[in-house]
C-alpha positions in Angstrom: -20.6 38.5 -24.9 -18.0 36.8 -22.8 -16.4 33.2 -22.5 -13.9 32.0 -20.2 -11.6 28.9 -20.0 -9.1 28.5 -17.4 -6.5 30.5 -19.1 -8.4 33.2 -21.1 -10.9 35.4 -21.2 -12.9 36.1 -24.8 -15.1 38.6 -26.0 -17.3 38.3 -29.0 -18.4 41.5 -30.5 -21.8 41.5 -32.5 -20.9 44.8 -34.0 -17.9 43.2 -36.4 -19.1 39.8 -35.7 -16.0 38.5 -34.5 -13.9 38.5 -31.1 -12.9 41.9 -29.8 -10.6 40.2 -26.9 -8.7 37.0 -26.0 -6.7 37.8 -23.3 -4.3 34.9 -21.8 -5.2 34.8 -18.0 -2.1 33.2 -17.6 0.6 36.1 -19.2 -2.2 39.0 -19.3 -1.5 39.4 -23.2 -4.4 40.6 -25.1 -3.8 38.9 -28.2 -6.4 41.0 -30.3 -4.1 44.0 -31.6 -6.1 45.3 -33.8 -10.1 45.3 -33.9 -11.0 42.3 -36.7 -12.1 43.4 -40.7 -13.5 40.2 -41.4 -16.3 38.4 -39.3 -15.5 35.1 -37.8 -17.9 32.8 -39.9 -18.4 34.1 -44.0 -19.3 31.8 -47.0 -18.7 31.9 -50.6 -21.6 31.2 -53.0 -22.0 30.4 -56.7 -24.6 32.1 -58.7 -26.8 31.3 -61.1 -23.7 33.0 -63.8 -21.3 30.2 -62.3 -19.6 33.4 -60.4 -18.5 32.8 -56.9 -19.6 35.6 -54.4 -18.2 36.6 -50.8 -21.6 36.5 -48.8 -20.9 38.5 -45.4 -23.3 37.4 -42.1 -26.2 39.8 -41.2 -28.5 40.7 -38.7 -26.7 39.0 -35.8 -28.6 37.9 -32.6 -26.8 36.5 -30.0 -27.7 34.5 -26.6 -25.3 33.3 -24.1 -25.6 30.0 -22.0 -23.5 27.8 -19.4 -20.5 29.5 -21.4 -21.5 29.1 -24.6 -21.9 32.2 -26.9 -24.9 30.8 -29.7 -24.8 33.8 -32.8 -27.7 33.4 -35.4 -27.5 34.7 -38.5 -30.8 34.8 -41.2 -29.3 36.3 -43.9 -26.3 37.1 -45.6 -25.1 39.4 -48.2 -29.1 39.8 -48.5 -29.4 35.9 -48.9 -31.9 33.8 -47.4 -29.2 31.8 -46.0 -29.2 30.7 -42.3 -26.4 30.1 -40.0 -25.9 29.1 -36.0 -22.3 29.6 -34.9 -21.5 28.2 -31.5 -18.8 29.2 -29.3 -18.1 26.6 -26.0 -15.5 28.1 -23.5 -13.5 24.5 -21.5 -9.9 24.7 -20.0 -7.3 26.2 -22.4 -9.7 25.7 -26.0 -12.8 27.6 -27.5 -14.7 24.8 -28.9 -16.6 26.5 -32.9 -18.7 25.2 -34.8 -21.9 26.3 -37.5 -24.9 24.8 -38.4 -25.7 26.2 -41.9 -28.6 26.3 -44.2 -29.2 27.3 -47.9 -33.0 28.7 -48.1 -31.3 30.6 -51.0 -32.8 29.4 -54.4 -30.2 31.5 -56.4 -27.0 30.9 -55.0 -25.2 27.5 -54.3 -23.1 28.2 -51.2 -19.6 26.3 -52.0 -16.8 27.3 -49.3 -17.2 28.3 -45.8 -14.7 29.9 -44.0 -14.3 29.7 -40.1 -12.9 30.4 -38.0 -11.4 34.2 -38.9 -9.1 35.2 -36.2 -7.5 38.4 -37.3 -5.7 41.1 -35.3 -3.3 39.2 -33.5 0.0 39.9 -33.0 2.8 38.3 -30.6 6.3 39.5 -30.1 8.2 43.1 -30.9 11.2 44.7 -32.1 12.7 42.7 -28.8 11.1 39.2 -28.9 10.7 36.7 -31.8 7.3 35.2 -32.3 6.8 32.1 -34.6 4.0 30.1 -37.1 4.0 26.8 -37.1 2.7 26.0 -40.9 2.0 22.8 -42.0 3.1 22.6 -45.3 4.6 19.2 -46.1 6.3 18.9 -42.9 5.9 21.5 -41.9 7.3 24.9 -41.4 8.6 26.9 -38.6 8.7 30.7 -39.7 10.4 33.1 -37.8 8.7 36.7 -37.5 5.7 36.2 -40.2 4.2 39.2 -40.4 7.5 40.3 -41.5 8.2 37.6 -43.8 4.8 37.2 -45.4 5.5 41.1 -46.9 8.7 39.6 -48.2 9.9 38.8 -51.3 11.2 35.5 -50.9 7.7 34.5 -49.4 5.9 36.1 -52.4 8.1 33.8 -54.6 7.6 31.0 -52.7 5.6 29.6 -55.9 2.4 27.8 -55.4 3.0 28.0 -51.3 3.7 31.7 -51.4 1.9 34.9 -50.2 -0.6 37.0 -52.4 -1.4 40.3 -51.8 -5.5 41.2 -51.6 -5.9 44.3 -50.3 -4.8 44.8 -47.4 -3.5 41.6 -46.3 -0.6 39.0 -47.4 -2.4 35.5 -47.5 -1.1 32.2 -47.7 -3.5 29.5 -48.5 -2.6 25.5 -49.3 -4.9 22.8 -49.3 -5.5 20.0 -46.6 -4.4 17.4 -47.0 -1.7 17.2 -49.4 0.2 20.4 -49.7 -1.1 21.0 -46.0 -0.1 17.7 -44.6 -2.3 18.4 -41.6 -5.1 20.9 -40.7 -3.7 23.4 -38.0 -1.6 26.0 -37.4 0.7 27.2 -33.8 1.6 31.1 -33.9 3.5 31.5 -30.7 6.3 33.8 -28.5 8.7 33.1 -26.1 5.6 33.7 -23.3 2.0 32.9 -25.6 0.6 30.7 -27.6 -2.3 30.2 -29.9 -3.7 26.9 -31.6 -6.2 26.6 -34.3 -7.3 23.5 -36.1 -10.0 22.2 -38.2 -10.6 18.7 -36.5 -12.9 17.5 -39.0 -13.4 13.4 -38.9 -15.0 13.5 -42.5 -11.3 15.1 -43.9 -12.9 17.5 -46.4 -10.9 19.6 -48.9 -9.7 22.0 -46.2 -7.6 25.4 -47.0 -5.4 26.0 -44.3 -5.2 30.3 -44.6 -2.2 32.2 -42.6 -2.0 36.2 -43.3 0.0 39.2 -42.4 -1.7 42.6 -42.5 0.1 45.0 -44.9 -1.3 48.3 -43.6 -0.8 47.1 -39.7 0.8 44.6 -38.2 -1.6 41.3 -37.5 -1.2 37.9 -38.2 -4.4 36.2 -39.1 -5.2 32.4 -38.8 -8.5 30.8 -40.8 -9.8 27.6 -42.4 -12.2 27.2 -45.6 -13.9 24.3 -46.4 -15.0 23.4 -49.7 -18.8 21.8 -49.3 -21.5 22.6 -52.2 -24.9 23.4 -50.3 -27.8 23.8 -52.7 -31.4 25.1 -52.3 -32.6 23.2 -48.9 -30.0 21.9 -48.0 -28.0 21.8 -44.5 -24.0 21.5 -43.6 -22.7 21.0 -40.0 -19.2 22.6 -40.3 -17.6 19.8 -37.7 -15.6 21.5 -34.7 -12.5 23.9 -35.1 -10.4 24.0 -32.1 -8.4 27.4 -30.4 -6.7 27.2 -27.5 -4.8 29.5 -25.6 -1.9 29.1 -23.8 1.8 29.6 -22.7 3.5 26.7 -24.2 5.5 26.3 -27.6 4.4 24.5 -30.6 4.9 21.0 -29.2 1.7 21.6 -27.3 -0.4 22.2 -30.3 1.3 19.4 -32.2 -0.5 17.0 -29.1 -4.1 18.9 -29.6 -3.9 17.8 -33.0 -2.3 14.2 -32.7 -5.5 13.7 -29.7 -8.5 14.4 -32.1 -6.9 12.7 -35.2 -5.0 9.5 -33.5 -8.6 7.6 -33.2 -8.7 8.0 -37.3 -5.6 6.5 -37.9 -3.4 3.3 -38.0 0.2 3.4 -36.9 1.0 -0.5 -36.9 0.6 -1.6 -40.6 4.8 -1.5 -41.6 5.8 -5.1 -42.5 8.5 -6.3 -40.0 11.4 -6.3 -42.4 11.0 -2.5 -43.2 11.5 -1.7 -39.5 15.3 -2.5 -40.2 15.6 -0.6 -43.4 17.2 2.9 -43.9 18.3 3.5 -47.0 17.2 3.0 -50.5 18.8 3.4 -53.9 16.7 6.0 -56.1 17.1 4.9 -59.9 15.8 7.9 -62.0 18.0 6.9 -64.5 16.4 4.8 -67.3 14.6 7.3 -69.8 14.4 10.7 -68.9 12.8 13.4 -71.7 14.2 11.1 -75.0 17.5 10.5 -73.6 18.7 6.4 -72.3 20.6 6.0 -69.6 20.2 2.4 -68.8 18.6 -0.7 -69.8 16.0 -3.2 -68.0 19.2 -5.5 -68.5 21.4 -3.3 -66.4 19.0 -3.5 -63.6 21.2 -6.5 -61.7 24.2 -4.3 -62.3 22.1 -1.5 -61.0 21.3 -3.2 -58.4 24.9 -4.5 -57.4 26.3 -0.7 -57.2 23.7 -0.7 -54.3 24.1 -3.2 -52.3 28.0 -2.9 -52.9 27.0 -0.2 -50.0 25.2 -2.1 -48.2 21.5 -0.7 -49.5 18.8 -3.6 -50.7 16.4 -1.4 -51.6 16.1 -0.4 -55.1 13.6 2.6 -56.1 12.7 2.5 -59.9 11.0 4.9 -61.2 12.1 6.5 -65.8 10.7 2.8 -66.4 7.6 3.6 -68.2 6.7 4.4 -71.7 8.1 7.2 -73.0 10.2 7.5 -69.8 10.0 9.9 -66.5 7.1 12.8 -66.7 5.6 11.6 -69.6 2.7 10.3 -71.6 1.0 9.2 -67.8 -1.2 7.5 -67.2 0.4 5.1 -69.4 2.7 2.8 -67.4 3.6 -0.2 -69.8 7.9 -1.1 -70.1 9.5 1.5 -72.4 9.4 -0.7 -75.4 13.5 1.1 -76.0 14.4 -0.3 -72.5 13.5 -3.5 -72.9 10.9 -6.4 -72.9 8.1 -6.3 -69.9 10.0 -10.2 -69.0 13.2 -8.3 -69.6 11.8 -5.8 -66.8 10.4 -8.6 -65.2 13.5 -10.8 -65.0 15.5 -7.4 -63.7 13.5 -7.2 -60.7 13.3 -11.2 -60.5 17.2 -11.1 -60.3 16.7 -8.1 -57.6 14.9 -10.4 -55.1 16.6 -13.5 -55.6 19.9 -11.1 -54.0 18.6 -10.4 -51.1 16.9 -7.3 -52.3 13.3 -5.5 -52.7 12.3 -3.0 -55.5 9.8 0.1 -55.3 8.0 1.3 -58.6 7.0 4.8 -59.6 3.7 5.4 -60.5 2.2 8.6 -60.4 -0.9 9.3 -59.0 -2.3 12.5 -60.4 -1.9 13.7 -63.7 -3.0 12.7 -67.2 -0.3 13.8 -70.4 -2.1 15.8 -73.0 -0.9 14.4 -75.9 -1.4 11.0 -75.0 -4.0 9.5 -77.6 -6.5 8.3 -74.8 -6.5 12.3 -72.7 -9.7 13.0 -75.3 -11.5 10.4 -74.4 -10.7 9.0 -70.9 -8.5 12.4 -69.7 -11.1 14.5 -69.4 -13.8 12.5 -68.5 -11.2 11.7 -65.6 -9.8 15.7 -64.8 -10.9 17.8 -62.2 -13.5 20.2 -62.9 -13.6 24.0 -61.0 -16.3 25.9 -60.8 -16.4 27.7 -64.5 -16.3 24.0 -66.1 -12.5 24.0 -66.8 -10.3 21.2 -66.6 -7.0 22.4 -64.2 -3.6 22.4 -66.3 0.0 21.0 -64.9 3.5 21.6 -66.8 6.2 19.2 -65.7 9.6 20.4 -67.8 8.1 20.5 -71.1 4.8 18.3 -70.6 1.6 19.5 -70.4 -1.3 17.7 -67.9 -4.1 17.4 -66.7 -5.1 16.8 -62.6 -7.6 13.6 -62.4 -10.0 13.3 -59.7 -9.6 10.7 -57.2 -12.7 10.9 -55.5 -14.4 10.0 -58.8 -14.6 6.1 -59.5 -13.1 5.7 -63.0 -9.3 7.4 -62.1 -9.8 6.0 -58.8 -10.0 2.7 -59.7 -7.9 2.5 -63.0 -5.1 3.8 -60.5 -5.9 1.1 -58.2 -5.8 -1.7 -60.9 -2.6 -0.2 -63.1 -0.7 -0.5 -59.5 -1.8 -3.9 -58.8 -1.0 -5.3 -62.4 2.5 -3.4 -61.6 3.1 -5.8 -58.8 1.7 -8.6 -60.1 2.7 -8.8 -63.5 6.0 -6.9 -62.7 7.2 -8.6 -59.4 7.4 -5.4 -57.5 7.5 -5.4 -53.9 6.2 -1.9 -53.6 4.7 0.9 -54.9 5.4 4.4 -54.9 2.6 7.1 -55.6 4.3 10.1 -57.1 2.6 13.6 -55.8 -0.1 11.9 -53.8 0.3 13.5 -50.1 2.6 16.4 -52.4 0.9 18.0 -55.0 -2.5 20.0 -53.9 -5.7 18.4 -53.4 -8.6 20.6 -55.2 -12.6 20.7 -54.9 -14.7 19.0 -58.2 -17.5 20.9 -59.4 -17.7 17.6 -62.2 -21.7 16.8 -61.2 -21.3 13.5 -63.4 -18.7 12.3 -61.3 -19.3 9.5 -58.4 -18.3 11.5 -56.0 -21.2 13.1 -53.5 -19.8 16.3 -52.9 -17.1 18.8 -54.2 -15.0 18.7 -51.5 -14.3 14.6 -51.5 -10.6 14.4 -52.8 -9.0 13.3 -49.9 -11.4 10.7 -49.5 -10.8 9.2 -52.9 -7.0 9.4 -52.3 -7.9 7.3 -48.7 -10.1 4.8 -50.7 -7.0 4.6 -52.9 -4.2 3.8 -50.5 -6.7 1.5 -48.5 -8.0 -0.8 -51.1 -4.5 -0.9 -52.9 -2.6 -1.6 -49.4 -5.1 -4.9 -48.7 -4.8 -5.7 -52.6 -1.0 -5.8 -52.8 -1.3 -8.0 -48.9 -2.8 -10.7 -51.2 0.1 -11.0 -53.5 2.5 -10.2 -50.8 2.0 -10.3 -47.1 5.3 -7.7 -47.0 3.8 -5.2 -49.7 4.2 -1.8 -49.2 3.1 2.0 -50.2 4.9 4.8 -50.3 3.8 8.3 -51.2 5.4 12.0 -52.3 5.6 13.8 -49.1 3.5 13.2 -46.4 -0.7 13.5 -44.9 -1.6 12.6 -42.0 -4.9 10.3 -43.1 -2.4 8.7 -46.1 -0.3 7.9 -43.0 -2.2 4.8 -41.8 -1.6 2.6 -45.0 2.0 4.0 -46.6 5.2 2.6 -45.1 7.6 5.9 -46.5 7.0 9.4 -47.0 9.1 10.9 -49.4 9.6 14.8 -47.9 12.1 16.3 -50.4 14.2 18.8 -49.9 13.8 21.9 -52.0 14.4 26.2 -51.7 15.6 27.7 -48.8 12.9 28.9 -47.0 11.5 27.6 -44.1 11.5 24.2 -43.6 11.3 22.1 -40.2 10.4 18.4 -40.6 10.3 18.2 -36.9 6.7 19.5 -36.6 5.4 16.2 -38.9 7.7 13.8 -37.5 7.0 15.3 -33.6 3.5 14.8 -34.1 4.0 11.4 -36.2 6.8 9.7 -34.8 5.4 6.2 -36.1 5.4 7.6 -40.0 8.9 7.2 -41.7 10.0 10.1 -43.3 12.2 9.2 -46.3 14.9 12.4 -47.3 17.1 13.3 -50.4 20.6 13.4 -49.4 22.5 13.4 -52.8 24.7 16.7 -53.7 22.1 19.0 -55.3 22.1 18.2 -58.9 20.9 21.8 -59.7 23.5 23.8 -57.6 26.6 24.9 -59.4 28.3 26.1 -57.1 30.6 23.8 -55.6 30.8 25.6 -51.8 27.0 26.3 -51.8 26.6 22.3 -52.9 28.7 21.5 -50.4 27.1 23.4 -47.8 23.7 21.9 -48.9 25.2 18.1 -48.7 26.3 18.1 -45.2 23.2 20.1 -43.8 20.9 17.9 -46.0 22.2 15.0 -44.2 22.5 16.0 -40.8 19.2 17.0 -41.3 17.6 13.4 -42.6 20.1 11.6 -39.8 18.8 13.6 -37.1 15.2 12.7 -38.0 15.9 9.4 -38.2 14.9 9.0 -42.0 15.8 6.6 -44.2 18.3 8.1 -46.6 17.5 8.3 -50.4 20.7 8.2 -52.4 21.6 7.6 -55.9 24.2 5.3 -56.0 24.3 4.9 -59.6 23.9 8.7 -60.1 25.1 11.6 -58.0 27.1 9.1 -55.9 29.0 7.1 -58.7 32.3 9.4 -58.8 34.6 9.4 -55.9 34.5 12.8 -54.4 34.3 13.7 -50.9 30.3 13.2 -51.0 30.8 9.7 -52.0 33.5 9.3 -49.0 31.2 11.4 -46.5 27.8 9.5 -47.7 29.1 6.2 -46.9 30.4 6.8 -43.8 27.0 9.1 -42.8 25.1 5.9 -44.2 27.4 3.6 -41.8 26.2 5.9 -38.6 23.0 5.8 -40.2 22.8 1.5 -39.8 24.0 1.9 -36.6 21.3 4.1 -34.9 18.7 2.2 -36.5 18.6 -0.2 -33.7 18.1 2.5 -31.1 15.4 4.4 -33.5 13.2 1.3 -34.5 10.8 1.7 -31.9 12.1 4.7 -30.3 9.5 8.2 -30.0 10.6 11.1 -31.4 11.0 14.0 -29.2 12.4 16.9 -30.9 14.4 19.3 -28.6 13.7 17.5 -25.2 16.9 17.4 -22.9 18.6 19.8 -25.2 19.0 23.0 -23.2 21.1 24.7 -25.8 23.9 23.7 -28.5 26.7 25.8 -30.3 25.2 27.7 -33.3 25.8 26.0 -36.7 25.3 22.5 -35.2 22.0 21.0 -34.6 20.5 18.2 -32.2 17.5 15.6 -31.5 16.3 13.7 -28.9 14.7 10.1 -28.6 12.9 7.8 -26.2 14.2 4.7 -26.7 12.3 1.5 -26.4 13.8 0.5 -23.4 13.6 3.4 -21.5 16.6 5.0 -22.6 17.3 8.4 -24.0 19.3 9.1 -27.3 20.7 12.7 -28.5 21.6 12.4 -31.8 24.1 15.5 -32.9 25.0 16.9 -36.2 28.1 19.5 -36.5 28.2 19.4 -40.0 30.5 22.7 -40.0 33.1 20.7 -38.1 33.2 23.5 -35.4 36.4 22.5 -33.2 34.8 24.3 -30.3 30.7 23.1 -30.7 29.2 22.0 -27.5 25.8 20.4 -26.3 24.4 21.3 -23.3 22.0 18.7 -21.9 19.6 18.7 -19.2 19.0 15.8 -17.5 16.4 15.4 -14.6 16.9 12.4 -13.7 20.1 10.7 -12.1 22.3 9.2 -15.3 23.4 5.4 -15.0 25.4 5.2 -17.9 26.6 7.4 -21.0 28.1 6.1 -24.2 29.1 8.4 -26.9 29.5 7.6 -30.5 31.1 10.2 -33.2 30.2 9.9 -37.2 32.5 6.3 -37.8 30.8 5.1 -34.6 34.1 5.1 -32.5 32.8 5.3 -28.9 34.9 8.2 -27.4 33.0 8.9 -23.8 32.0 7.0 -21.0 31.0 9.1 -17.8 28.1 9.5 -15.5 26.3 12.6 -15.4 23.3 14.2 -13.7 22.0 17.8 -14.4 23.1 20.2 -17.1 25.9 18.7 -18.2 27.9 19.9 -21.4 29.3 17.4 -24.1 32.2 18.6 -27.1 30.7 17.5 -30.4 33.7 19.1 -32.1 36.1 17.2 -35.2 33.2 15.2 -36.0 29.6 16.0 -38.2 27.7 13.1 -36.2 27.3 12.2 -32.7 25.4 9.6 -31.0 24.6 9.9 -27.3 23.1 6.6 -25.2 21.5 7.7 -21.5 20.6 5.3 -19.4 18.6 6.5 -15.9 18.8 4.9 -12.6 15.6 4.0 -11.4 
């Protein structure tokens, strides 16, 4: 059976039950490689043994209508299980979507996963192809198939390829570890789109593979959704198109569908201004004091002695950092709670605002109370067992969000911090990081396995207009970033960790409205002083060019004078000085940019009024490093700023014009158009 859109033709093959052909009418690449092993719509079931099964489609019949391909399917893996997939050809996307029903009284079905592209492969031993990967913030990896077979990939711990049979498969969970649901594999001449745009934001594994025998990529999603005896489950639409453009294009499929669902106006007005914050980590970490709840206004001083008001607490509960959660009362060694009190009390009467660390997932297993309340609380998978975390030498438990009693003794412990506390803010440690996981827990409130997310938006939303009560300017922030925890957090913690293939750009491209906050301090764990070095300058080039606010210890990393003290303040300095330009601006990755000297790296902006700003970052110093800029439109005026915001150019330009961004690490460039 065929479908066509206005730049491809597919064919779907009853025979292996999945597409033979998708040919780009626009480049005349067939992007099926290799014919397909797995069928495009398959289900996992749980028996009557609590043992999940793989349960394969059978018997297809198939009828085609006004370019729409409907496949029936009565059984599977000799199950009475019915299933209607639906295929709808429109411009540039394959619209996919199954109807499913259990008529199975033996086996529960639990995950279903659709849709299975497999066999397609872009780019050869003379052109680069790419995945977009939306892990945190994303990723932008160069040559998967190659690097999925790797060894770094394979050790990229709980993000990292697995070998089963034939395949390398990477699987994380939306939305959490996967901050959004869909993926962009792409060349220099194709590309190809895939997302799960699912309005009820289910549990969601987002699956990217590399054959091992023959070189394919595969791209596939499965939902976790219990479906007992009688009952039916529409999937909700997943999304392919095919085209020609890079990743930015699939980025603005997936912002269309999920905008609707989200709010990008809830950041109180003073935030707007902010950019940097001071992390305090430093009060009771594993046994050992480093400061008081009296040394908080001294704390505090060494911040704003930099000009930073913020001050991020976190160490300050019992027992101190990673430890005996959910607990959060004062360390009784730090202080008094008014002693803790009074220390963010003398915090806002200077001018300043405080953030407290709570976190938002795990339950210690030596705490008195885990017996009682931890597991009634934890997470339950399939074969009834609770799911284990190890934080240095800690042992936890995961909690369930979707079920009422963590949900809303997480609600009320952050509230009472506030209230009781003073706190302007709250932090929600591993919330949009750590990953989100189906609950098989049937005494639970939730209604259905796969409602995690939900309970984690219930969360944010019901905290958010809680802490507005107390505080018109309350805030949320969370660990790294998801694109439904978006609407009600003001800050998004995306850390910086292994080398491997990070690229912020993809979130903050699609989400220009969410603030990303980034680690900037000399990495604690690198001993080597040129490797640390290296990692300093290109971890702040990196957070300046995304225009996050910059989260530096002041009263840790950045308390001796060394050159990353002397660097840091004056990167902090540009950092003030853009924030003008960026507080309202849109994001807009590489546009403008037609090419820049390697080593150095470069952003562009939309400025509120009209104008266009190129932020650069040369953080090698390269005398010779040039930006080459294309600009289509006739330029008015140009001012240029280098790293201690010395303005060093004023010209007018039109076309591809080339800048030096040499001597310096940090340039600012100001475009105005004539009309």
């Amino acid at each position: 059976m065929r479908i066509k859109g206005k730049s491809y033709i597919a064919e779907f093959d009853k025979e292996i039950n999945n597409f033979s052909s998708i040919k780009n009418s626009v480049t005349g690449m067939d992007y099926i490689k290799s014919a397909p092993q797995v069928p495009l719509l398959s289900l996992t079931g749980l028996n009557k043994e609590a043992e999940k099964i793989t349960l394969i489609p059978e018997e297809a019949m198939i009828k085609s209508e006004e370019n729409t391909i409907v496949v029936q399917y009565n059984r599977f893996s000799g199950f009475s299980i019915f299933a209607e997939l639906t295929i709808t050809g429109q411009e540039e996307k394959m619209v996919i979507s199954a109807d499913i029903q259990n008529n199975e009284t033996g086996v529960d079905i639990v995950e279903v996963l659709c849709p299975h592209i497999s066999g397609v492969l872009f780019g050869d031993e003379t052109r680069d192809s790419y995945l977009i990967y939306p892990h945190h913030a994303g990723e932008k990896i160069l040559n998967p198939v190659q690097e999925f077979a790797g060894e770094k990939m394979q050790n990229y711990g709980r993000s990292g390829t697995k070998l089963a049979g034939n395949v390398y498969a990477r699987e994380i969970n939306y939305c959490g570890l996967a901050s959004m649901s869909w993926m962009y594999y792409y060349d220099d001449k194709n590309g190809l789109y895939i997302g799960s745009h699912d309005e009820r934001f289910p549990v969601t594994g987002v699956i990217a593979e590399a054959g091992n025998d023959k070189p394919y990529m595969g791209l596939n999603f499965r939902k976790h959704h219990r479906i007992s005896y009688g009952q039916t489950y529409k999937t909700g639409d997943y999304v392919i198109a095919i085209t020609e453009k890079d990743w930015h294009y699939g980025a603005q499929i997936y912002r269309s569908y999920i905008e609707p669902y989200l709010d990008f106006d809830h950041t109180p007005e003073f935030l707007k201004n902010e950019c940097s914050l001071n992390q305090c980590y430093n009060f009771k970490r594993r046994g050992t004091i480093e400061n008081y709840f009296r040394d908080i206004p001294d704390m505090y001083e060494a911040g704003k002695a930099w000009g930073i008001r913020h001050m991020f607490i976190a160490s300050w509960n019992r027992t101190g950092f990673d430890s005996f959660y959910p607990e959060y009362y004062p360390d009784m060694e730090l202080g008094s709670a008014m002693e803790f009190r009074r220390g963010l009390e003398y915090v806002k009467k200077h001018d300043g605002f405080s953030t407290l660390y709570i976190n938002a997932r795990i339950f210690d297993k030596k705490s008195d109370f885990h017996k009682t309340l931890g597991e009634k609380m934890a997470i339950r998978q399939y074969d009834g067992s609770m799911i284990g975390e190890t934080y240095g030498p800690e042992h936890f438990t995961v909690n369930c969000p979707s079920d009422s009693l963590w949900r809303d003794y997480l609600i009320d412990t952050a509230e009472f911090a506030v209230k009781a506390y003073g706190a302007d803010g709250i932090y929600l440690d591993q919330l949009a990081s750590a990953e989100p996981f189906p609950c098989y827990n049937s005494e639970h409130s939730h209604d259905n396995i796969g409602d995690f997310n939900n309970g984690y938006v219930y969360v944010l939303k019901e905290l958010f207009h809680r802490l507005k009560e107390y505080n018109p300017d309350a805030y949320l922030m969370t660990e790294n970033c998801g694109d439904i925890y978006g609407s009600y957090v003001w800050g998004n913690l995306t850390w910086n960790g292994e080398h491997y293939d990070e690229f912020f750009n993809v979130f903050k491209y699609t989400f220009p409205e969410f603030v990303q906050v980034n680690m900037v301090n000399p990495r604690g764990w690198v001993q080597d002083m040129e490797e640390k070095r290296n990692w300093f300058y290109k971890d702040m080039q990196r957070a300046i060019l995304l225009g996050s606010v910059l989260w530096m210890g002041i009263t840790t990393h950045l308390k001796e004078e060394t050159e990353f003290v002397e660097f840091s303040k004056k990167a902090l300095n540009f950092r003030e000085k853009i924030q003008p330009y960026i507080n309202g601006a849109t994001f807009l990755d590489n546009k403008y940019i037609s090419e820049i000297t390697d080593g150095c790296d470069a952003t562009s902006w939309r400025l509120a009024d009209g104008r266009v700003m190129i932020l650069c970052g040369n953080k090698e110093k390269v005398d010779t490093a040039v930006v080459k800029l294309n600009l289509d439109e006739t330029s008015l005026e140009l001012q240029v700023f280098n790293t201690n915001w010395e303005q060093t150019v004023e010209r007018n330009e039109t076309g591809n014009v080339v800048y030096p961004i040499g001597n310096e690490r940090l340039w600012c460039f100001i475009i105005g158009f004539s009309k």
